[in-house]
PLY file of the C-alpha trace (Angstrom):
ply
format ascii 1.0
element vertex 391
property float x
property float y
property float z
element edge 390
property int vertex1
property int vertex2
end_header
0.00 0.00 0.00
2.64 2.55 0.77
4.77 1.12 -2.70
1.28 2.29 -4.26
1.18 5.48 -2.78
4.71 6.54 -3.77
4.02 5.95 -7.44
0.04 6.92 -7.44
-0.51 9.93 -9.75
-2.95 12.76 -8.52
-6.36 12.57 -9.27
-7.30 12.90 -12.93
-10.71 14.27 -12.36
-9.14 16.66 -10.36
-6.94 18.14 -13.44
-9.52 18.33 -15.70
-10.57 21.72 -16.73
-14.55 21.29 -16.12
-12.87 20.88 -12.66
-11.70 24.40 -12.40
-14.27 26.99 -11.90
-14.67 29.90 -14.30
-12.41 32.78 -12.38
-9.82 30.26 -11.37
-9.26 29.63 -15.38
-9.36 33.43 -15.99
-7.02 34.01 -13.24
-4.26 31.65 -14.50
-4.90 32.37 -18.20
-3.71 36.09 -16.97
-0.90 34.81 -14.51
0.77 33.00 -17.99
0.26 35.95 -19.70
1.99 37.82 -16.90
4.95 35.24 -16.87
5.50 35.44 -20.68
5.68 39.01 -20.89
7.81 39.36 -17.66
10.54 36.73 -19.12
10.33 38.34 -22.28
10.78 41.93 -21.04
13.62 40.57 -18.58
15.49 38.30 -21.77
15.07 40.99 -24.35
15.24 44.31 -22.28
18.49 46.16 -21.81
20.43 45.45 -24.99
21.92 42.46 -23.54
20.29 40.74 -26.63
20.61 41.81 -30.31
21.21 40.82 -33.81
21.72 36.73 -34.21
21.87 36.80 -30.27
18.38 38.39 -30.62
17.07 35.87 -33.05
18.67 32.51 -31.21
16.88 34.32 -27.74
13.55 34.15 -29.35
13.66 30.82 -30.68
15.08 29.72 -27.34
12.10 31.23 -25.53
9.43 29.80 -28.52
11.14 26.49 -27.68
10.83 26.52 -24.15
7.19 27.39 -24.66
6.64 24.65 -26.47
8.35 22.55 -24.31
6.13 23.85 -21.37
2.69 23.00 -23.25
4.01 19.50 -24.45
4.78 18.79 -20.73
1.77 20.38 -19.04
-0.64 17.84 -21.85
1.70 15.27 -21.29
1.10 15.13 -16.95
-2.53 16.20 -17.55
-2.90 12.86 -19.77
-0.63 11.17 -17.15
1.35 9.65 -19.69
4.25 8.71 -18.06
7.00 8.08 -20.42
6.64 11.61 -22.73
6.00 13.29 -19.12
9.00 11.99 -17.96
11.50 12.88 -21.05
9.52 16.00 -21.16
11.04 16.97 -17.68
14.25 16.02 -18.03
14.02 18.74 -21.40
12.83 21.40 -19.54
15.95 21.13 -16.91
18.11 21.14 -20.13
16.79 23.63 -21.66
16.84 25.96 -18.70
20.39 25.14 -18.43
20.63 26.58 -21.92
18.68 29.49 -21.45
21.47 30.03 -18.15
24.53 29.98 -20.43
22.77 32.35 -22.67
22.57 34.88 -20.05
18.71 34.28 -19.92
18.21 33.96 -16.27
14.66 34.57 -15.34
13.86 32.58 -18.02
15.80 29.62 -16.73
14.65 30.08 -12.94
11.48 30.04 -14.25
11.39 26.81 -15.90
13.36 25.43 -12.66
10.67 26.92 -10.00
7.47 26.17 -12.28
9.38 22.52 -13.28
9.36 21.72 -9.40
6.02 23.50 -8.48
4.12 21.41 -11.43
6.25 18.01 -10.92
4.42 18.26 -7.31
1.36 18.92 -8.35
0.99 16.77 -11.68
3.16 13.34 -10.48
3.56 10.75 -8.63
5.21 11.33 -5.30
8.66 9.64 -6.23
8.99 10.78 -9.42
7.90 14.68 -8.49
10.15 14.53 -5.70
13.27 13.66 -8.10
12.05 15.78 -10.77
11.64 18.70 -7.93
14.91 17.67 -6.43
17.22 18.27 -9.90
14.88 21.52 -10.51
15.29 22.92 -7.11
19.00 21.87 -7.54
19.67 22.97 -10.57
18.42 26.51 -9.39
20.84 26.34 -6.69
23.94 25.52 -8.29
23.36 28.02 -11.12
21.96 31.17 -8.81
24.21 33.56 -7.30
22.13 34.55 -4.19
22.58 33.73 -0.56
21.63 30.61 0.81
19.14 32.15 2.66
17.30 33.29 0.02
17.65 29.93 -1.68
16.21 28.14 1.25
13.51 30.61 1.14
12.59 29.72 -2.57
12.85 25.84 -2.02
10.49 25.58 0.79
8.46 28.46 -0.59
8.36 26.21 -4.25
8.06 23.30 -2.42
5.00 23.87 0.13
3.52 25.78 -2.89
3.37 22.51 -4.88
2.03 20.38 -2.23
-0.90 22.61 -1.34
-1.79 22.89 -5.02
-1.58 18.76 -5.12
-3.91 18.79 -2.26
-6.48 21.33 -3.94
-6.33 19.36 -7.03
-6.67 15.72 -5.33
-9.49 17.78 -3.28
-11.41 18.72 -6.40
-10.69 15.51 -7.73
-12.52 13.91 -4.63
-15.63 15.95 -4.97
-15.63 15.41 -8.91
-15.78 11.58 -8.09
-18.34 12.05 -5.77
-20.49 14.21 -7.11
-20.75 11.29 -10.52
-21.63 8.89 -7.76
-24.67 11.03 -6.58
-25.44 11.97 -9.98
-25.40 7.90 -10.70
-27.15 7.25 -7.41
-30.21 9.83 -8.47
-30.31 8.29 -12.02
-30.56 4.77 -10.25
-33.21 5.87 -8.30
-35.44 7.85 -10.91
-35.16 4.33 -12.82
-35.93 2.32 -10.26
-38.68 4.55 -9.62
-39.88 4.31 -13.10
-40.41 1.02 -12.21
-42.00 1.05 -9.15
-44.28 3.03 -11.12
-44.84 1.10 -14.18
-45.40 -2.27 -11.54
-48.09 -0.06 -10.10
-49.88 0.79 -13.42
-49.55 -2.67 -14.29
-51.47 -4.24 -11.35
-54.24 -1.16 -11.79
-54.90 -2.41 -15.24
-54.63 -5.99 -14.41
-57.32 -5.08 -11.22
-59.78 -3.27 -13.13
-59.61 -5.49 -16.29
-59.84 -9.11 -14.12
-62.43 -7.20 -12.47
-64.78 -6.36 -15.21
-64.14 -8.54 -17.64
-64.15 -11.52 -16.13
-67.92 -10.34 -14.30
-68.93 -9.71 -18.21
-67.66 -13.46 -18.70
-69.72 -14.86 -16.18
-73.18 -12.86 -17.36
-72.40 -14.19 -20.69
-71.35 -17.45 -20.37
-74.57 -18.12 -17.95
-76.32 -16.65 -21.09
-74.61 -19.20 -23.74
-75.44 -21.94 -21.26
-78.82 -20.95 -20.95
-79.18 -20.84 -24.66
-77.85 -24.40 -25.06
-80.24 -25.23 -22.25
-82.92 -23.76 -23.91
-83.68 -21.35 -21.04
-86.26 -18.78 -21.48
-85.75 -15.76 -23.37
-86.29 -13.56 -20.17
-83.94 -15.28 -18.33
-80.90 -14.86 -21.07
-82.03 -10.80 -21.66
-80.96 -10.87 -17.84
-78.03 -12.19 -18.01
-76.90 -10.35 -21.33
-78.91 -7.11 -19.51
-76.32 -7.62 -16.58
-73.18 -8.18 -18.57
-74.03 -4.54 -19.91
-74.33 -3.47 -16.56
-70.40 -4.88 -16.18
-69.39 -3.41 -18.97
-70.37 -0.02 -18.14
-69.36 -0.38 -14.66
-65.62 -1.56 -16.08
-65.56 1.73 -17.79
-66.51 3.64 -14.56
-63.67 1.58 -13.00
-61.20 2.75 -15.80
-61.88 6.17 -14.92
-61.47 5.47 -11.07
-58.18 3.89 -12.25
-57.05 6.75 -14.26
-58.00 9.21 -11.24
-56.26 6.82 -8.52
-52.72 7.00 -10.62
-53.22 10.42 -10.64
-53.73 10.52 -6.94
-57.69 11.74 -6.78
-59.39 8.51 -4.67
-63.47 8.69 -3.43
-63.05 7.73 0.19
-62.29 3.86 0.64
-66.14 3.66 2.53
-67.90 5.19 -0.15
-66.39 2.89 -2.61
-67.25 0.00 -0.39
-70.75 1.06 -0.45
-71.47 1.47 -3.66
-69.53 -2.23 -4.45
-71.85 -4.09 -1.79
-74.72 -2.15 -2.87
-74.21 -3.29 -6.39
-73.19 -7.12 -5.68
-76.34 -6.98 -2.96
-73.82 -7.75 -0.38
-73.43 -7.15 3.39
-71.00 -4.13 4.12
-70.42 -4.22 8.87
-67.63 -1.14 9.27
-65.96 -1.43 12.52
-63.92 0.99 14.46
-63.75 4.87 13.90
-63.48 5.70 10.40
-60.54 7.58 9.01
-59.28 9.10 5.74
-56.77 6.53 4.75
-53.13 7.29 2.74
-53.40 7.05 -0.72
-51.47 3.21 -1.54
-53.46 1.72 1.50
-56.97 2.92 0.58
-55.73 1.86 -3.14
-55.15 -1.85 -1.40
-57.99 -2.37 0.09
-59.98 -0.81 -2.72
-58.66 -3.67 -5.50
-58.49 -6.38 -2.84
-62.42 -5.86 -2.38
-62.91 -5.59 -6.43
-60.58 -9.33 -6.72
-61.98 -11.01 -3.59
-65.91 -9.85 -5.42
-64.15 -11.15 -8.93
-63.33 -14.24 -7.82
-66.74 -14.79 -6.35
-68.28 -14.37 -9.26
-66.14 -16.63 -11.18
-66.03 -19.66 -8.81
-69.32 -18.88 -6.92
-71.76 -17.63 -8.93
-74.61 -16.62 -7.04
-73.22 -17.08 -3.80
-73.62 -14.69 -1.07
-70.79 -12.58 0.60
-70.47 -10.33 3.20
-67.46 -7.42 3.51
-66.33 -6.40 6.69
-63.52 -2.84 7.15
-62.05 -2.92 10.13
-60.42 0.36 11.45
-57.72 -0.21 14.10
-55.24 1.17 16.05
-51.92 2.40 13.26
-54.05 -0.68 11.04
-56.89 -1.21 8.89
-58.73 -4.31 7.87
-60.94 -5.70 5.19
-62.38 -9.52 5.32
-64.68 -10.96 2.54
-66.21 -13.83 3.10
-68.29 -15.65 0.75
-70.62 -18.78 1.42
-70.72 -21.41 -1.34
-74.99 -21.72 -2.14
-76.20 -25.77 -1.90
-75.91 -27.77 -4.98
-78.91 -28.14 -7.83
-79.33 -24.94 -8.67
-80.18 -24.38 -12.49
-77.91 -23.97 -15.21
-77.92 -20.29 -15.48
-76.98 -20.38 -11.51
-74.73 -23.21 -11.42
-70.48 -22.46 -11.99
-69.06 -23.79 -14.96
-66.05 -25.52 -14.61
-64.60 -23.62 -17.34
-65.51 -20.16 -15.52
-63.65 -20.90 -12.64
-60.50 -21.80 -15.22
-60.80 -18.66 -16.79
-58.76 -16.35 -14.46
-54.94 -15.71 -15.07
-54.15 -16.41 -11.53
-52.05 -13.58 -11.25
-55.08 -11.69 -8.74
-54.11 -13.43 -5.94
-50.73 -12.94 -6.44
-51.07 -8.71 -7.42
-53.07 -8.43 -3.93
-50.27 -10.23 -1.99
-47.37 -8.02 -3.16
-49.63 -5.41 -3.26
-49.79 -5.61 0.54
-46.40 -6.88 1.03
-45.12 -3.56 -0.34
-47.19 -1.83 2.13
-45.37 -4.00 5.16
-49.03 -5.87 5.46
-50.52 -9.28 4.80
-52.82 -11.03 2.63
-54.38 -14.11 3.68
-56.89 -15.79 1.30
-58.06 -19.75 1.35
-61.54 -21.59 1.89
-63.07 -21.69 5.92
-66.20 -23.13 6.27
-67.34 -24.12 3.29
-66.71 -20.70 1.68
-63.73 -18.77 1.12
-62.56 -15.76 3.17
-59.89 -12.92 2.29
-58.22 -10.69 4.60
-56.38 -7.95 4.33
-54.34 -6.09 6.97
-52.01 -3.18 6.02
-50.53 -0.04 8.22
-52.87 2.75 7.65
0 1
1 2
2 3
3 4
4 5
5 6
6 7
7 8
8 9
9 10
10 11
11 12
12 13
13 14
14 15
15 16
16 17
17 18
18 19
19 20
20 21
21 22
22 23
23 24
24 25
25 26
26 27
27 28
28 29
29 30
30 31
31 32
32 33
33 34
34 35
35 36
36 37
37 38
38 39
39 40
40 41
41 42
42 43
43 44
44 45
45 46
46 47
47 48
48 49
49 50
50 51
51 52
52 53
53 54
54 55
55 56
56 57
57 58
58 59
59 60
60 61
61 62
62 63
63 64
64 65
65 66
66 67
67 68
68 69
69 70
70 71
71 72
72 73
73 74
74 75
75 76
76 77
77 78
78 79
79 80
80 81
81 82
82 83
83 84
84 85
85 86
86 87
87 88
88 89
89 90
90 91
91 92
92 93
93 94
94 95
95 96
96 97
97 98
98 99
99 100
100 101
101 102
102 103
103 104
104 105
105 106
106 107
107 108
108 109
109 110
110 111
111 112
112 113
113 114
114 115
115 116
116 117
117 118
118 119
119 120
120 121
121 122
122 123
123 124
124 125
125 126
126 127
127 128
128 129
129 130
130 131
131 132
132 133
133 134
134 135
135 136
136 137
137 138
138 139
139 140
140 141
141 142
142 143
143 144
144 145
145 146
146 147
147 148
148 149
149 150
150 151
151 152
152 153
153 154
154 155
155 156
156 157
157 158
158 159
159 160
160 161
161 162
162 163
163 164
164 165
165 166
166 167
167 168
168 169
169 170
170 171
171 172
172 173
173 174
174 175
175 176
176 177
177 178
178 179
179 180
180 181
181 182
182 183
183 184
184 185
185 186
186 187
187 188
188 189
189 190
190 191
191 192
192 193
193 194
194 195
195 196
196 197
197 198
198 199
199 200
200 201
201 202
202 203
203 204
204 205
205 206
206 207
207 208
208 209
209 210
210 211
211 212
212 213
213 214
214 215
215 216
216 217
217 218
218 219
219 220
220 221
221 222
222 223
223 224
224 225
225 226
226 227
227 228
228 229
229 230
230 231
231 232
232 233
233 234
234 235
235 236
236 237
237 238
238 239
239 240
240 241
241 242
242 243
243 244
244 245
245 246
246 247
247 248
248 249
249 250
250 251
251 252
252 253
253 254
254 255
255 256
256 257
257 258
258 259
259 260
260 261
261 262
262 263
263 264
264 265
265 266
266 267
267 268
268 269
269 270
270 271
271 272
272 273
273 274
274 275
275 276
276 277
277 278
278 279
279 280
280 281
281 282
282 283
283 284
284 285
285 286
286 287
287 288
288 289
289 290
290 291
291 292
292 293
293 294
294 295
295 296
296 297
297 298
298 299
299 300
300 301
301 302
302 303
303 304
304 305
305 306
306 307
307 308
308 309
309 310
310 311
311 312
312 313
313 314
314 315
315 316
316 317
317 318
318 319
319 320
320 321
321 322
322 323
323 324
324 325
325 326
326 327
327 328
328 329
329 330
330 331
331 332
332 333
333 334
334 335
335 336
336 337
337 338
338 339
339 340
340 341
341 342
342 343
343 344
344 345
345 346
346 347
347 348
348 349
349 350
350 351
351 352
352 353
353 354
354 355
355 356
356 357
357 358
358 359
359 360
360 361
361 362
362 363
363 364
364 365
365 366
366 367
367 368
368 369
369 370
370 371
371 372
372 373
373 374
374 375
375 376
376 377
377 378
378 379
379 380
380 381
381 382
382 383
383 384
384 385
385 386
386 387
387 388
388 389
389 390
């Protein structure tokens, strides 16, 4: 771990531009500017330059701007090999630029060498590229070695609070992709959680309606086989009417519930007992109910009356809503009617075969995703559902 840490290089998010904000890339577009123009005035001013001297000077300093662009791409691409060579020019050429009586040019490609090898490399490698900089600087300069000291550690500390800035950045870059992927995960998996839920509306009101249409008509096919009165069959096709228009009042219910605007769960369960001539007991202090449990116990009722009608035609239910402490509960229970009823009362086999036997299942997670329960199986002869959910 420590061999990794020696030869890590800084972040790379972290040197990006998008990184930077918009006055820190103003800023030290203008501080290069600056530079150029004060090595420029300092190489060219005071005659020290002319003629062929002049012209060698200017290439010298085109070169070593070159030179500095090559190696700042170079580090920000972390390539090490051209990054590497790339240093070891720059110390050259600023040895160059020394002989040629160039001097701020030269300690400026030492100082910015070893400020930008300790912000751009790896710790080893910017530590031996800031060590022959630094030295370089010293061996060359003519000042005290006070003042030298004083530009080492002043280079030096400068480059290592840069490195931190940039690993810094780097670190909230990184981050700030993994919220940005975290919020993308979660819109998804909301899309989902939402398409589920549309799903098991249109699977509640379809298996709802439909299948009551299917047992109205299939009594009436029967009867017609039978060679039941016509009365009898106008009822029965009469009824299946009735389903149909009451599946279209249920579509619209559906459309309002996924758009959040629900009738009160006891005034649905009125007008559903009212309709199936059932018994509705309400126990316990009624209470608006949230939105996804009211939804529950709204399509549990409208499958628990749907499978009545497919496997019990005829037979008699009751539907009991039980309001309780942090709970609510609803229990249908049917009660199977005596054999030898007629043909237009009796349940075909193939009726109760009809369903997809996914109801059952759609009520069960849709209570499981509430943290309730869903219990459903025959008692008595009959068969009884209950649901419990929080509410």
């Amino acid at each position: 771990m420590a061999g990794w840490y020696w030869t890590r290089w800084p972040s790379r998010e972290g040197l990006e531009r998008e990184a930077e904000s918009r006055p820190r890339r103003v800023l030290t577009g203008l501080g290069r500017i600056v530079l150029m123009a004060v090595v420029g005035w300092a190489t060219f001013s005071g005659g020290k330059q002319s003629g062929w001297a002049a012209a060698v000077a200017a290439a010298g300093l085109a070169g070593a701007v070159l030179l500095c662009a090559a190696y700042f791409q170079a580090s920000r691409a972390q390539r090490p090999a051209a990054t590497y060579l790339l240093a070891g020019a720059l110390v050259g050429a600023a040895w160059l630029a020394n002989r040629g009586q160039a001097y701020t040019l030269a300690d400026t490609l030492w100082i910015g060498l070893a400020v930008t090898a300790l912000v751009r490399l790896p710790v080893a490698p910017a530590l031996l590229t800031a060590a022959a900089a630094l030295g370089s600087y010293t061996a060359a300069g003519w000042s005290s070695w006070l003042s030298n000291a004083a530009t080492i550690g002043g280079a030096t500390l400068l480059g290592f609070l840069l490195r931190l800035d940039i690993e810094a950045r780097g670190t909230a870059r990184r981050l700030l992709a993994q919220e940005r992927a975290a919020r993308a995960a979660e819109a998804e998996s909301a899309a989902l959680a939402e398409r589920a839920r549309i799903a098991r509306e249109i699977h509640d009101v379809l298996a709802h309606s439909l299948s009551a249409q299917l047992v109205h008509l299939e009594a009436a096919r029967l009867m017609l086989d039978a060679g039941t009165e016509r009365e009898q069959i106008r009822e029965r096709v009469v009824a299946a009417r009735r389903m149909a228009q009451d599946g279209l009042a249920e579509t619209r219910q559906a459309l309002s519930a996924l758009r959040g605007e629900l009738t009160p769960v006891g005034e649905f369960l009125v007008e559903l007992t009212e309709r199936e001539r059932a018994v509705l007991t309400v126990t316990g202090t009624p209470r608006p109910l949230a939105a996804e449990a009211g939804l529950a116990v709204r399509r549990t009722a409208q499958e628990a009356v749907t499978n009545v009608r497919k496997h019990a035609p005829g037979a008699r239910f009751a539907v009991e809503l039980r309001y309780l402490d942090g709970e609510v509960e609803l229990e249908v229970r049917d009660r199977r009617a005596p054999r030898g009823r007629s043909a237009g009362e009796s349940a075909p086999a193939e009726l109760a075969a009809s369903g997809s036997g996914y109801g059952l299942l759609g009520m069960r997670e849709r209570a499981e995703l509430l943290g309730g329960t869903l219990l459903a199986g025959p008692e008595d002869g009959g068969w009884r559902v209950l649901l419990r959910v929080p509410a």
